[in-house]
N, C-alpha and C positions, 0 to 999 in steps of 0.2 A: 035074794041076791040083789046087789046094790049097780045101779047102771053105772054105762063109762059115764055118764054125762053126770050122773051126779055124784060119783067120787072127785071127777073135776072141780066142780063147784064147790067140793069140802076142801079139798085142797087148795084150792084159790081163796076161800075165806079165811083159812088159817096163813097163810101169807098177809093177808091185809090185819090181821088178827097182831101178829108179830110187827109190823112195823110202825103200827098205832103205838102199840105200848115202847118200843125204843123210843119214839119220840115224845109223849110223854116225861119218861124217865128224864130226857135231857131240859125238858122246860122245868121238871119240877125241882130242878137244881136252883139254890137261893143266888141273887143277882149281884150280891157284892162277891161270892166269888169265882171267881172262872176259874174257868175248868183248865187243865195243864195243856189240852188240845187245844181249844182258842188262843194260849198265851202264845203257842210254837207258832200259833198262826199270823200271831198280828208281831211276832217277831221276823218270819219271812216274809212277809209282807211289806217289810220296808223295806224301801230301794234303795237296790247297793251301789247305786251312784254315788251317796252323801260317802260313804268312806272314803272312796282318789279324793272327793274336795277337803273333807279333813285331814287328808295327809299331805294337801297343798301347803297348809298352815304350819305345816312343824319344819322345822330349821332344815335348811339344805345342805346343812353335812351329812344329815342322817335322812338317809334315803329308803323309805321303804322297797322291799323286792317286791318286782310287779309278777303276779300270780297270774299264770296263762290263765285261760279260757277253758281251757280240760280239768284243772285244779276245781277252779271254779263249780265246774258241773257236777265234781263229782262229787264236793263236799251238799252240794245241794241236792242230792238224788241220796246221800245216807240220811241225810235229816229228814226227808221226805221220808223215807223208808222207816224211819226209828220212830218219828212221832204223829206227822200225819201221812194221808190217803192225798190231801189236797195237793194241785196240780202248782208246781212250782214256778211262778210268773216273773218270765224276765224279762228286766230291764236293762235294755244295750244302751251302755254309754254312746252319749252322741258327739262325735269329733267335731267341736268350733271348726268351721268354716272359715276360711280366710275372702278379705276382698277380694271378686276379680283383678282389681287392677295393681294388686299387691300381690297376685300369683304370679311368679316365676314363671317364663312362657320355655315350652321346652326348646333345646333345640332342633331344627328342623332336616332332617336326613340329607344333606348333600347328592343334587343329581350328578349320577357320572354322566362329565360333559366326552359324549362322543363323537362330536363332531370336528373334523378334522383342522385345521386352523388356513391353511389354504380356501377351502370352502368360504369359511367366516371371512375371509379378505376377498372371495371372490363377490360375496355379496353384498359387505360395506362399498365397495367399489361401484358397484352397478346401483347401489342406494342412492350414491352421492352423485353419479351420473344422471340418473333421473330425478333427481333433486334441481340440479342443474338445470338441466334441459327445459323442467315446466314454467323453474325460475324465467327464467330467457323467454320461453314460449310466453309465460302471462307479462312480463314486461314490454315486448312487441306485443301485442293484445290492446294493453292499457295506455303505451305510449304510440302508436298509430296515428292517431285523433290529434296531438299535440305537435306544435310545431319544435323546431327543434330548439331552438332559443328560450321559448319556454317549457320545455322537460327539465323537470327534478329529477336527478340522480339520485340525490342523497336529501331525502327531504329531514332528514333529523343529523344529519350532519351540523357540529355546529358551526363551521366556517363555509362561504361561500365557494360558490365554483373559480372566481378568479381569485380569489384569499389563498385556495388551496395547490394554486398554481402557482404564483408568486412564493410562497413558501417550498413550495417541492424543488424550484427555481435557484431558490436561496443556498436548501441543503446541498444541490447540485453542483453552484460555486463551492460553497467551502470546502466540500472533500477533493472538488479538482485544486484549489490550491492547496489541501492540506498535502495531497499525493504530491504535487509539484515541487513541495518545500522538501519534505523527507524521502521520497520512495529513493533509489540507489539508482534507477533508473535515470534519474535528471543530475546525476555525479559523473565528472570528468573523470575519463579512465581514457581514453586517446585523446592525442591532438598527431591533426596530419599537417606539415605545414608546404607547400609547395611555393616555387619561385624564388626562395632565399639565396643569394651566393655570398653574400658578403656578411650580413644579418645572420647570426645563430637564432638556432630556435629558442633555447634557454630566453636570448634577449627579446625575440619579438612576443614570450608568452610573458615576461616580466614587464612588458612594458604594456601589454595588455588587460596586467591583472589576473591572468589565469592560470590556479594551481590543479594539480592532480587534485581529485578528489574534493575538490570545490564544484559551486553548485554551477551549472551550464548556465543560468541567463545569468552568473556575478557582472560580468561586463556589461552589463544591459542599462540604458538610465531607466530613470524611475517612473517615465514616461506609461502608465497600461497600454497605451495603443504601440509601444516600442517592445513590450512584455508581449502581448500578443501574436505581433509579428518576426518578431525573436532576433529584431533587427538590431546589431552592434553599431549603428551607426555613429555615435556620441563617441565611442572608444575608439572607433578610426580614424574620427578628424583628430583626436586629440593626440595620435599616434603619433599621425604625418603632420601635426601642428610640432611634435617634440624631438621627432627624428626624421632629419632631414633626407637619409636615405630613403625614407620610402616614399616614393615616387605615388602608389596608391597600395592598397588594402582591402581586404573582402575578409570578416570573419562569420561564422555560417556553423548553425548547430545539425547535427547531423545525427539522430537518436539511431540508438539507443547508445548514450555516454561519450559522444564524439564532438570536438571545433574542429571546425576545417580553416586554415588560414592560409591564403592565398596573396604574397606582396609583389608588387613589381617595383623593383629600387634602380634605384636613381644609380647611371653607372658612369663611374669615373675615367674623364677622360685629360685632366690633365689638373698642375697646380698653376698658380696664379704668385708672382713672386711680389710683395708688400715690405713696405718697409719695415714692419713689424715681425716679418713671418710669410705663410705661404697659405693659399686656399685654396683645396679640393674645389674642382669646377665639375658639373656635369655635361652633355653636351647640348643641354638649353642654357647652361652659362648660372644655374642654380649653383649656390655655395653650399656644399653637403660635408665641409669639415675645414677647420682650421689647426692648423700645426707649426711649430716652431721649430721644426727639425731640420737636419742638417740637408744641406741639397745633398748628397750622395745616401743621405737615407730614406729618400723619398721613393716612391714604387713607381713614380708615373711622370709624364716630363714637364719639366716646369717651361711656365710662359714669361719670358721676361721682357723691359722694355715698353709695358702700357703702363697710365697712369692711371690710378685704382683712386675711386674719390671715396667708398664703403665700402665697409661686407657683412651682412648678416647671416646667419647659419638661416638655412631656407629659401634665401631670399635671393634673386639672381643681383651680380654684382655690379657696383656701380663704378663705369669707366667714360672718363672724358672723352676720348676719340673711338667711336665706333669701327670705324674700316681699320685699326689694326687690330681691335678686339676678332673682328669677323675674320680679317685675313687668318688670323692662328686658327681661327677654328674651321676654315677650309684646309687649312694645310692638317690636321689633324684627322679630317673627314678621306683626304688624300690616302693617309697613311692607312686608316683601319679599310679602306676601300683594297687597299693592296696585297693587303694580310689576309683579305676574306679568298681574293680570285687562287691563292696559293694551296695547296694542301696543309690538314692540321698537323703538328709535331712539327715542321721544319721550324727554319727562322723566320721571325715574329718580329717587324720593322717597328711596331708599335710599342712592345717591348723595351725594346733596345733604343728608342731614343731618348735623352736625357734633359735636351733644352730646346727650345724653340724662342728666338731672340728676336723680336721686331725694330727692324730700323724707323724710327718715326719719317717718310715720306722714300725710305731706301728701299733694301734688299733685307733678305730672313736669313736666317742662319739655324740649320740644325744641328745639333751634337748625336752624333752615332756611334756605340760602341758595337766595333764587327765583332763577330765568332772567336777571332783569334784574341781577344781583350785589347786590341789597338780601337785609339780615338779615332774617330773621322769629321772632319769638320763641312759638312755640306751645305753649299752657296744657293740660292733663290733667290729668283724675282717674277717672273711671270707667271702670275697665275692662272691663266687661262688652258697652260698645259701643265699643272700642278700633280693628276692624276696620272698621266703618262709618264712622268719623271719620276713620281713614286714606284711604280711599278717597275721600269726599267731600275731603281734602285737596288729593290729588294730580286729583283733576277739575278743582278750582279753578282751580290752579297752570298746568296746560292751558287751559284754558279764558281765559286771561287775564283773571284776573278780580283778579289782583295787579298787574298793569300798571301802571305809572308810581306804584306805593307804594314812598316810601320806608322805610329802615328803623323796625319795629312789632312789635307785639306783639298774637295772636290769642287770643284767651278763646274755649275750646270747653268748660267747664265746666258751664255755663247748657242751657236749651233754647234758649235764640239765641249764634248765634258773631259775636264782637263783636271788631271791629279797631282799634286803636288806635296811633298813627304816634305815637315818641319826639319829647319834648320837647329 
């Protein structure tokens, strides 16, 4: 009987027995030809890289079909399978790499902003707050030490501190004058005019130069310091140099879009009879108007009887003998003294007298037309009771105590006043 151990040992040397002579067999094959098994071999063996770059070479209308990765495998696990045992070695194409800095960078996922937008303002606010604050805090800090004269504000500023004043200065005139020229604000849209009786307004703005909707200081000279104080002064001499009614003038801006004009004119208290004609007198004896008109178309009573050596408009009149210049213009002073002590609406003595005639070293005479349209020719001479006589005149006159007289003549010369009706 044969032991386990040494049927082992025959069995294991017929094993080495056998793979001695396979290999053998395969060396004792001649060297120029190989075998069909080496050829498959050294045909899969070369890497299927080179075919993508040889079909980089052929014309790109004709595109080869790209063969997945499964195709692939499977045709190389039949080949395996049909001619050899040996393990099929792959070669993974390697995808060129592009530069970093020629990679496309992805986009980057947008955070949802969930903060409220009140929030985000309440915190810029208190940023800019405390920005503030430490600004201030280190500028007291740093300028402490320094006197004030020499603290830089602006040390890169490039104009100086007084450069930048004068210019801010500058911009400051020219928008007040540009406002002054255009705004609508410095445009006449009222005028008030007070104290006119004779004077219309039309005329004292025509003669002042001032239109609606013209500019408030047009009337002004060109004076700045007249600009400034918005004084019409040049326009008013020039008024009362032109129109002898006005006695004086006040023109005055009153914003927003208002002149206020204020005249006192010169009031007429009698004519003046000239050889040529007759002159408006005031009762400073100023010549405030000259006319050719008929004596019954005059409004106010003429002086006749003095001798008139000029007359200028403005200008008071020039007469040879003074005392009977002054005598008419007491007796005139008489009359409106008479007419004020009376009630307004009745009869108006000042009115109604027509002439006042000076005797040169005589008696006066005045022309009186009464209520009823009769003349009345009344006698003077003492002036010392000139006031008395007028008022007892015009009591009369009221009093109907000329009723149904026709045209006369009254003597008040005497201690009795004596009436006598034309022959």
């Amino acid at each position: 009987m044969i032991d386990d151990d040494e049927l082992k040992k025959l069995f294991d040397d017929d094993d080495d027995d056998q793979g001695e002579n396979s290999s053998s067999s395969e060396i004792s094959a001649p060297e120029n030809s190989e075998s069909s098994v080496e050829k498959k071999d050294k045909k899969e063996s070369k890497p299927k890289a080179e075919k993508p770059v040889k079909k980089e070479e052929k014309p790109k209308d004709k595109q080869p079909e790209k063969k997945t990765e499964k195709k692939v495998e499977k045709k190389a696990e039949n080949k395996v399978g049909k001619k050899s045992e040996k393990p099929v070695v792959k070669h993974e194409e390697k995808k060129a790499e592009m530069p970093k800095e020629f990679r496309p960078e992805k986009p980057k996922a947008k955070s949802k902003n969930t903060v409220p937008f009140s929030v985000k303002a309440k915190r810029f606010f208190e940023d800019a707050k405390n920005k503030i604050q430490k600004a201030i805090k280190e500028r007291k800090e740093n300028a402490s030490d320094v006197p004030l004269k020499e603290r830089e504000y602006l040390p890169k500023f490039p104009i100086n501190f007084k450069g930048t004043l004068l210019i801010l200065l500058a911009v400051a005139i020219i928008e007040l004058a540009l406002g002054i020229l255009f705004l609508p604000f410095f445009r006449v849209r009222t005028v008030v005019v007070e104290g006119n009786i004779v004077l219309s307004e039309e005329r004292l703005l025509s003669d002042a130069g001032i239109k609606y909707g013209s500019h408030l200081f047009s009337g002004i000279g060109g004076n700045p310091l007249d600009i400034i104080r918005m004084d019409y002064g040049k326009t008013e001499k020039r008024m009362m140099a032109e129109d002898p009614y006005i006695k004086d003038i006040r023109i005055t801006v009153k914003f927003p879009s208002t002149i206020k004009i204020t005249v006192k004119e010169r009031n007429k208290v009698a004519y003046i009879k000239m050889p040529d004609g007759y002159a408006a007198i005031d009762d400073e004896g100023t010549i405030i108007e000259l006319a050719t008109l008929d004596k019954d178309d005059l409004s106010h009573a003429v002086i006749c009887g003095l001798d008139v050596s000029g007359a200028v408009l403005g200008e008071k009149i020039d007469i040879k003998d003074d005392s009977d210049y002054n005598k008419a213009l007491v007796i005139l002073g008489a009359i409106i003294s008479a007419d004020q002590s009376g009630v307004q609406g009745e009869y108006m003595l000042f009115e109604n007298v027509r002439e006042i005639r000076i005797i040169p070293g005589g008696n006066t005479f005045l022309t009186v037309i009464l209520p009823s349209g009769s003349e009345l020719q009344v006698k003077l001479k003492d002036m010392d009771t000139i006031i008395e006589n007028m008022s007892w005149l015009r009591y009369a006159v009221i009093s109907d105590a000329f009723e149904g007289f026709p045209d006369g003549a009254l003597d008040m010369t005497g201690e009795r006043i004596i009436y006598r009706k034309y022959e």
